[in-house]
PDB file of N, CA, C and O in Angstrom:
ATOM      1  N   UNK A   1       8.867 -39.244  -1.697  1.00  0.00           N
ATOM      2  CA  UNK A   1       8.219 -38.313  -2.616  1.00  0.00           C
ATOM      3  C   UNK A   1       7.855 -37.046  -1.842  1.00  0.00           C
ATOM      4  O   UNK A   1       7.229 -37.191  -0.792  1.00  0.00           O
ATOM      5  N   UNK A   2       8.173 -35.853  -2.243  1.00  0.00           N
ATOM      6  CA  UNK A   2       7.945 -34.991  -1.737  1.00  0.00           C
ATOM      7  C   UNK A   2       6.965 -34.136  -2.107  1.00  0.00           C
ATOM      8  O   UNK A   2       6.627 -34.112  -3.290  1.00  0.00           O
ATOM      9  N   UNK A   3       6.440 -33.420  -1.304  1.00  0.00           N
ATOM     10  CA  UNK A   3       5.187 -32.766  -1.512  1.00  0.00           C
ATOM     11  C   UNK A   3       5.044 -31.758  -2.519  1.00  0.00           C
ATOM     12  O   UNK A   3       3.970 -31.507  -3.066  1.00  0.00           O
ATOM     13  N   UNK A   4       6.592 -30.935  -2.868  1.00  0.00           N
ATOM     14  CA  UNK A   4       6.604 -29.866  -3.848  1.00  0.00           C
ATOM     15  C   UNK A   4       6.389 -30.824  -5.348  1.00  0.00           C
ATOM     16  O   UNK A   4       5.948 -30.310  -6.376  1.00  0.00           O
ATOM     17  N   UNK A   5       6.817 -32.395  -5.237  1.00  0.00           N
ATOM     18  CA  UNK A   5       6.891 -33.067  -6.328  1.00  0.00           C
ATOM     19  C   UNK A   5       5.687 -33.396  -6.760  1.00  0.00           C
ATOM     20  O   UNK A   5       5.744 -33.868  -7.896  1.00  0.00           O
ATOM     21  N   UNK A   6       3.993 -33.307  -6.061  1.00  0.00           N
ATOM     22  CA  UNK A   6       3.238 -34.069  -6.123  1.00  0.00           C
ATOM     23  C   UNK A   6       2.518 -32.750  -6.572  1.00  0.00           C
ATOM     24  O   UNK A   6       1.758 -32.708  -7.539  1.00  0.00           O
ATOM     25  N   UNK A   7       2.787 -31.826  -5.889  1.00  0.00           N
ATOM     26  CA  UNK A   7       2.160 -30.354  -6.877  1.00  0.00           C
ATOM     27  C   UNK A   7       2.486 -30.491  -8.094  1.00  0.00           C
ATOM     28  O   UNK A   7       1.604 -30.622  -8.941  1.00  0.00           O
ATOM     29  N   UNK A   8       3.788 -30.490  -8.425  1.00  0.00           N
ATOM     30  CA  UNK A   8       4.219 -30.205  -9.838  1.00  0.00           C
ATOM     31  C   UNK A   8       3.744 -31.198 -10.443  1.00  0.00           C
ATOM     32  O   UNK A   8       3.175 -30.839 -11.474  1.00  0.00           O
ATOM     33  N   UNK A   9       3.711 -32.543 -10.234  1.00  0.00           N
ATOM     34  CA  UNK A   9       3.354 -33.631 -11.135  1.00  0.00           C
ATOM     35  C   UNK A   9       1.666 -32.805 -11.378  1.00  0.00           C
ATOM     36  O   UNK A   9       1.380 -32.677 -12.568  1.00  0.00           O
ATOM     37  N   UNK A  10       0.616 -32.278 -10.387  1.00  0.00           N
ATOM     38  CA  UNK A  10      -0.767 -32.405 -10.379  1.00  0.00           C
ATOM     39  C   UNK A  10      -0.563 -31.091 -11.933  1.00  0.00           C
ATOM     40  O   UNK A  10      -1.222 -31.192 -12.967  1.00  0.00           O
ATOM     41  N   UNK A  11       0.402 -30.071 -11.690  1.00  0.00           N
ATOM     42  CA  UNK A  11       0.307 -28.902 -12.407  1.00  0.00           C
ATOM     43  C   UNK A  11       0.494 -29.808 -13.770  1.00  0.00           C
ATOM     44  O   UNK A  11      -0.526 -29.938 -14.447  1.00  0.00           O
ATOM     45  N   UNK A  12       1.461 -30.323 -14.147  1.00  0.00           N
ATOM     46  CA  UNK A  12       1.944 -31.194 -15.385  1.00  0.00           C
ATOM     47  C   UNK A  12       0.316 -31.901 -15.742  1.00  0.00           C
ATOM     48  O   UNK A  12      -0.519 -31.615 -16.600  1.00  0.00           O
ATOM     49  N   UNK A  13       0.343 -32.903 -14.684  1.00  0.00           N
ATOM     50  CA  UNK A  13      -1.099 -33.195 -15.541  1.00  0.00           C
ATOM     51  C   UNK A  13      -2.016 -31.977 -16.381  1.00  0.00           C
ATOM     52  O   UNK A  13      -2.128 -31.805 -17.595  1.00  0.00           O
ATOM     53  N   UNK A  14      -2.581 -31.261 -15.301  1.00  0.00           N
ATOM     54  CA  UNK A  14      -3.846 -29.977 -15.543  1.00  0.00           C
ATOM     55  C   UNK A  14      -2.860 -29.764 -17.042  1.00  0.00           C
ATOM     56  O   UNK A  14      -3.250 -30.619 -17.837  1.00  0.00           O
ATOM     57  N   UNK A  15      -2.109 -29.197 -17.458  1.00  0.00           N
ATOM     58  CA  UNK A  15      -1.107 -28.645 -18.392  1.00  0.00           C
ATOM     59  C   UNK A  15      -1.380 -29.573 -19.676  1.00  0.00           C
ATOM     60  O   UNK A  15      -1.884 -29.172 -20.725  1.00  0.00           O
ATOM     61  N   UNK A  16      -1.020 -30.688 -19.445  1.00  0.00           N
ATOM     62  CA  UNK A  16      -1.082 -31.508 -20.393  1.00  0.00           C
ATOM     63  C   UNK A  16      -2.179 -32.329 -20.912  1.00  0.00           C
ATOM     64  O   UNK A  16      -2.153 -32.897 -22.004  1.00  0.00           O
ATOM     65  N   UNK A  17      -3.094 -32.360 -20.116  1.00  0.00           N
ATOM     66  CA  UNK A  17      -4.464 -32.852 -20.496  1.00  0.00           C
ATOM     67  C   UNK A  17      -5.544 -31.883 -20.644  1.00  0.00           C
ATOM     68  O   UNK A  17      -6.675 -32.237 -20.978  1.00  0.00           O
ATOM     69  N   UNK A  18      -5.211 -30.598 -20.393  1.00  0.00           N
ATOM     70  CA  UNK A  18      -6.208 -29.640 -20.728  1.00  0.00           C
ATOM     71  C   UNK A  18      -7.612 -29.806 -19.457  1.00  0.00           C
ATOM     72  O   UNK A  18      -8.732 -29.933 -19.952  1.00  0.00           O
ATOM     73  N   UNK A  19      -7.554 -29.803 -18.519  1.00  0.00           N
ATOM     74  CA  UNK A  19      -8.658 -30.308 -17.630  1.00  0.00           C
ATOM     75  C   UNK A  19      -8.234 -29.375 -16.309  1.00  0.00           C
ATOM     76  O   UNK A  19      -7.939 -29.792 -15.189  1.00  0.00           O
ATOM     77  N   UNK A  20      -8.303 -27.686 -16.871  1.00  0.00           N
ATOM     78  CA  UNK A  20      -8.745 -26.682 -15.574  1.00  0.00           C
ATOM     79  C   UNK A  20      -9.954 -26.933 -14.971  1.00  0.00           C
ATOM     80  O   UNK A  20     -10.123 -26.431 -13.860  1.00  0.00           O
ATOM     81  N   UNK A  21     -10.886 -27.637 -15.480  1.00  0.00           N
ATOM     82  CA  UNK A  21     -12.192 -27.709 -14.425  1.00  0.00           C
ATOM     83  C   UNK A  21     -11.722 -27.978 -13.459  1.00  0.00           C
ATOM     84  O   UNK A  21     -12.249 -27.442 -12.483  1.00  0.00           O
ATOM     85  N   UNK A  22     -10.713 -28.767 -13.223  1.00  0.00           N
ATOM     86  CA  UNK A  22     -10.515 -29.587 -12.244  1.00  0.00           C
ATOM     87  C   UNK A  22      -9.756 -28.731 -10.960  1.00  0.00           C
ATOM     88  O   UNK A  22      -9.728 -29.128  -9.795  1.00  0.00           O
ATOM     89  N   UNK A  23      -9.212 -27.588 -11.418  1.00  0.00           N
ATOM     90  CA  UNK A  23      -8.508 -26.197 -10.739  1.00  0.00           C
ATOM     91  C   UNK A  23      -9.382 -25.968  -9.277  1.00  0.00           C
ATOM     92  O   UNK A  23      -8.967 -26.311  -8.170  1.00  0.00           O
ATOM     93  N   UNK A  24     -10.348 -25.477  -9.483  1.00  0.00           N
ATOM     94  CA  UNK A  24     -11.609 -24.817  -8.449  1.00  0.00           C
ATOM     95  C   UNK A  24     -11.415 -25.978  -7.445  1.00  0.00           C
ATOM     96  O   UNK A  24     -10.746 -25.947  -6.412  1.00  0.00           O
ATOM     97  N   UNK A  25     -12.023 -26.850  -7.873  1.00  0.00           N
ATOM     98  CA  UNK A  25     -12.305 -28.261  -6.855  1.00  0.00           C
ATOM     99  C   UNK A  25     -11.116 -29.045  -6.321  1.00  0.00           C
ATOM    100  O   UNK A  25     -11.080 -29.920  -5.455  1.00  0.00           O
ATOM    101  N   UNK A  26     -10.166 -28.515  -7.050  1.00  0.00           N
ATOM    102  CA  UNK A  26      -8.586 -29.274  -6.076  1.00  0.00           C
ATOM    103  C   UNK A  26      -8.455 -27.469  -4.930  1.00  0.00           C
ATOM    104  O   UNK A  26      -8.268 -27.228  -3.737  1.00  0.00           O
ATOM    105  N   UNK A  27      -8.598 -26.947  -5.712  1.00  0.00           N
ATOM    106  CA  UNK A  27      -8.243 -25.359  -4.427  1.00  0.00           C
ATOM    107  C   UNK A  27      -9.751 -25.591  -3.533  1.00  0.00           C
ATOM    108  O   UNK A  27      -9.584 -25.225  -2.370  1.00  0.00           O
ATOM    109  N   UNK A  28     -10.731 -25.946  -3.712  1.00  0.00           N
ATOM    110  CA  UNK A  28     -11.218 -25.422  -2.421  1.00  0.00           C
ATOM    111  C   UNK A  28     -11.523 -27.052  -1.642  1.00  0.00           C
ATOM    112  O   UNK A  28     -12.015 -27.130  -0.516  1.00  0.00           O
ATOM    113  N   UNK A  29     -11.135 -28.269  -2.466  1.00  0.00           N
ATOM    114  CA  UNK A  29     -10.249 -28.970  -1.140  1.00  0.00           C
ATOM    115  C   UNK A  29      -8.942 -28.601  -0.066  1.00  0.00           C
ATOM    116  O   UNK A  29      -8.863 -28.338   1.134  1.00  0.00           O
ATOM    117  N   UNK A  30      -8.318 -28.688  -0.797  1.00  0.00           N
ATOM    118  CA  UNK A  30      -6.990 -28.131  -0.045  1.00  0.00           C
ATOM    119  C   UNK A  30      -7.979 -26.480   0.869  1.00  0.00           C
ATOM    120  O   UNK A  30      -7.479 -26.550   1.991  1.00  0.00           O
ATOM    121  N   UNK A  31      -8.626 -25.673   0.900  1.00  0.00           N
ATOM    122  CA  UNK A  31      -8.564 -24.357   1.633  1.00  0.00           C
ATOM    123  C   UNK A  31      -9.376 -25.115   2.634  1.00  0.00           C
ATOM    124  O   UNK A  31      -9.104 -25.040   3.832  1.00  0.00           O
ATOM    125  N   UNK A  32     -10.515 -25.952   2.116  1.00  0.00           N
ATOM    126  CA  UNK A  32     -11.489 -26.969   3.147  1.00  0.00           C
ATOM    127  C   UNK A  32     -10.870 -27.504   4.545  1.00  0.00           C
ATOM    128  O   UNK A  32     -11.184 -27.419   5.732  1.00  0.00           O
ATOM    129  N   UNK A  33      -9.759 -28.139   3.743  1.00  0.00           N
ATOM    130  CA  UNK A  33      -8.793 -29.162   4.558  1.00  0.00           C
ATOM    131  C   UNK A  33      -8.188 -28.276   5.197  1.00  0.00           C
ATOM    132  O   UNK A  33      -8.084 -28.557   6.391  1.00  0.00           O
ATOM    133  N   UNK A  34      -7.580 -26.968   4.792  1.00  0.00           N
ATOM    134  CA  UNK A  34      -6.630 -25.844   5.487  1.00  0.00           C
ATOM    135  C   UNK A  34      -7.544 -25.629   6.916  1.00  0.00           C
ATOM    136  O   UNK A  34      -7.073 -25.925   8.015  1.00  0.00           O
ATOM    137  N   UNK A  35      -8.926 -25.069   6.742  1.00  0.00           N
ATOM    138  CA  UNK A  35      -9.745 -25.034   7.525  1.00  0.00           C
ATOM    139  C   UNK A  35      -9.745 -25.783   8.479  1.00  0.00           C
ATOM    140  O   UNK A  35      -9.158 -25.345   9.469  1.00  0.00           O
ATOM    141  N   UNK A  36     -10.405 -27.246   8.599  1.00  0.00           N
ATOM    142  CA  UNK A  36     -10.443 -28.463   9.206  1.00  0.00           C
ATOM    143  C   UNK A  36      -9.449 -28.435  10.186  1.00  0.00           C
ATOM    144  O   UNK A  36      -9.438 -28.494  11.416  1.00  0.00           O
ATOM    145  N   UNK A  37      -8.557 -28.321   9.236  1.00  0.00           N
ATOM    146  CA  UNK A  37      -6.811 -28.339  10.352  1.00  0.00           C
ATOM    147  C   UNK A  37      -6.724 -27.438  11.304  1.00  0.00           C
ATOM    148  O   UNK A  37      -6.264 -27.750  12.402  1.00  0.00           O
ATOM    149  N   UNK A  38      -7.136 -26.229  11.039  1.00  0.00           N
ATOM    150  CA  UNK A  38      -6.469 -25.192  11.571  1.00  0.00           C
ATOM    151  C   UNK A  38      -7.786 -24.733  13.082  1.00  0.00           C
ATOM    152  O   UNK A  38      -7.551 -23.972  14.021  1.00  0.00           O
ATOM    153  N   UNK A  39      -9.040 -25.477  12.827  1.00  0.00           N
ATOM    154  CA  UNK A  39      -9.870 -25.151  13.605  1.00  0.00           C
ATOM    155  C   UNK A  39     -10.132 -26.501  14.625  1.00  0.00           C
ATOM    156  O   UNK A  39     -11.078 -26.531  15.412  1.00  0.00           O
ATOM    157  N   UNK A  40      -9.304 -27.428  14.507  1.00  0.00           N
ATOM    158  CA  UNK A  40      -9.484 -28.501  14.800  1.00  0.00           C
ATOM    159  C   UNK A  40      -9.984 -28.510  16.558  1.00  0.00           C
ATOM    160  O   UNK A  40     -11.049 -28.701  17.146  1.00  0.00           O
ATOM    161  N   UNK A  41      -8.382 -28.150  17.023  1.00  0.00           N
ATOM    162  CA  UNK A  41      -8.290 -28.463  18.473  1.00  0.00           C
ATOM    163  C   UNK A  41      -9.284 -26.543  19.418  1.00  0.00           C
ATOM    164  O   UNK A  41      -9.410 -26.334  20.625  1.00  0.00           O
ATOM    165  N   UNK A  42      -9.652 -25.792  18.477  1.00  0.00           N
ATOM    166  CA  UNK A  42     -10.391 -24.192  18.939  1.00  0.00           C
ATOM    167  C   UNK A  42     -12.083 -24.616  18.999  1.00  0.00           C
ATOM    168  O   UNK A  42     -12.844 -25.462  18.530  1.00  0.00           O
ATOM    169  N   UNK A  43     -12.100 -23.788  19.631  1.00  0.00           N
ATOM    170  CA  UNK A  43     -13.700 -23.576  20.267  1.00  0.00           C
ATOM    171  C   UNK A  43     -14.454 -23.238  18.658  1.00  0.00           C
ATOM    172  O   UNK A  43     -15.606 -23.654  18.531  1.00  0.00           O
ATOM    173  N   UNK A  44     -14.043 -22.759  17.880  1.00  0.00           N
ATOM    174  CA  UNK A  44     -15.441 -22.832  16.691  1.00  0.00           C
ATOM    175  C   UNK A  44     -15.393 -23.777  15.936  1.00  0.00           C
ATOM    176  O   UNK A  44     -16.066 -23.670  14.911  1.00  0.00           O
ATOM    177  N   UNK A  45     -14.554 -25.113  16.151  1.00  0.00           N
ATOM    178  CA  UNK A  45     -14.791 -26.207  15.477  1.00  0.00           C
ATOM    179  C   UNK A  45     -16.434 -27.402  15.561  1.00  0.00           C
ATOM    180  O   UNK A  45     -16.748 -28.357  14.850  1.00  0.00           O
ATOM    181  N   UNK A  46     -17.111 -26.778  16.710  1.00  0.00           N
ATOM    182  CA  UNK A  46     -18.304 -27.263  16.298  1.00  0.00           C
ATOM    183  C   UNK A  46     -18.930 -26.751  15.611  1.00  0.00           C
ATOM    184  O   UNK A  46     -19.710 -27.488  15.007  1.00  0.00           O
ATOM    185  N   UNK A  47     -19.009 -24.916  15.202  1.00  0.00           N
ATOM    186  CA  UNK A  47     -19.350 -24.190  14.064  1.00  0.00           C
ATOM    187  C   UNK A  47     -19.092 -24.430  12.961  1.00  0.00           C
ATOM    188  O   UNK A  47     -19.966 -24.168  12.134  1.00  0.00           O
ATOM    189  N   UNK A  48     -18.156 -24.858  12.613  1.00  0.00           N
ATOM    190  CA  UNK A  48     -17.317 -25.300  11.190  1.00  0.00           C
ATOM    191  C   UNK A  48     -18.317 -26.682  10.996  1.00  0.00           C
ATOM    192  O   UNK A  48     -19.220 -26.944  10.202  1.00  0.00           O
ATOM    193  N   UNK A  49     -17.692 -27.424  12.129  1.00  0.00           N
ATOM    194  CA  UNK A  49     -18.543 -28.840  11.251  1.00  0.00           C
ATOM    195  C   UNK A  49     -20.082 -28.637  10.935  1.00  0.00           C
ATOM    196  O   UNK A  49     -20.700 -28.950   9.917  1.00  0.00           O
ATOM    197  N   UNK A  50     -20.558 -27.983  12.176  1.00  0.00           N
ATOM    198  CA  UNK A  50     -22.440 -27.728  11.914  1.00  0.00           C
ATOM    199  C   UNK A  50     -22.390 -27.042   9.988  1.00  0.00           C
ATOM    200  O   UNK A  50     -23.350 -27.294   9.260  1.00  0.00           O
ATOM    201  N   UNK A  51     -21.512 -26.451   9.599  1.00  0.00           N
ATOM    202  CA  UNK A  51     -22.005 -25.738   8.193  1.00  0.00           C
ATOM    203  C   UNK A  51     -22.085 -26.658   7.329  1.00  0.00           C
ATOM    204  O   UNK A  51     -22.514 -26.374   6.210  1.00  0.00           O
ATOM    205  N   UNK A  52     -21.618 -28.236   7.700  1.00  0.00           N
ATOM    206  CA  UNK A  52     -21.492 -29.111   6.504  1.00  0.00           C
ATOM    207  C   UNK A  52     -22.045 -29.698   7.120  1.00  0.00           C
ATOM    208  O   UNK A  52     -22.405 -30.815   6.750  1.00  0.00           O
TER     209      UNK A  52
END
């Protein structure tokens, strides 16, 4: 299963069940997680975690 497939299935759902609330809180997981990743192995990753 590929990852472009698991977007489109998530878009199909939102589409078909009418449930944009759910929009905000899947994007600022994924930017969260973008974060996490990207600060992982750098010197302001104890900054990052101290904000949560």
């Amino acid at each position: 299963m590929s990852k472009l497939s698991i977007v489109s299935e998530l878009w199909q759902f939102l589409k078909v069940r009418k449930k944009w609330w759910l929009l905000p809180i899947i994007l600022f997981l994924v930017l969260l997680g973008g974060l996490i990743i990207l600060t992982q192995g750098s010197a302001l990753a104890p900054f990052i975690y101290a904000i949560f």
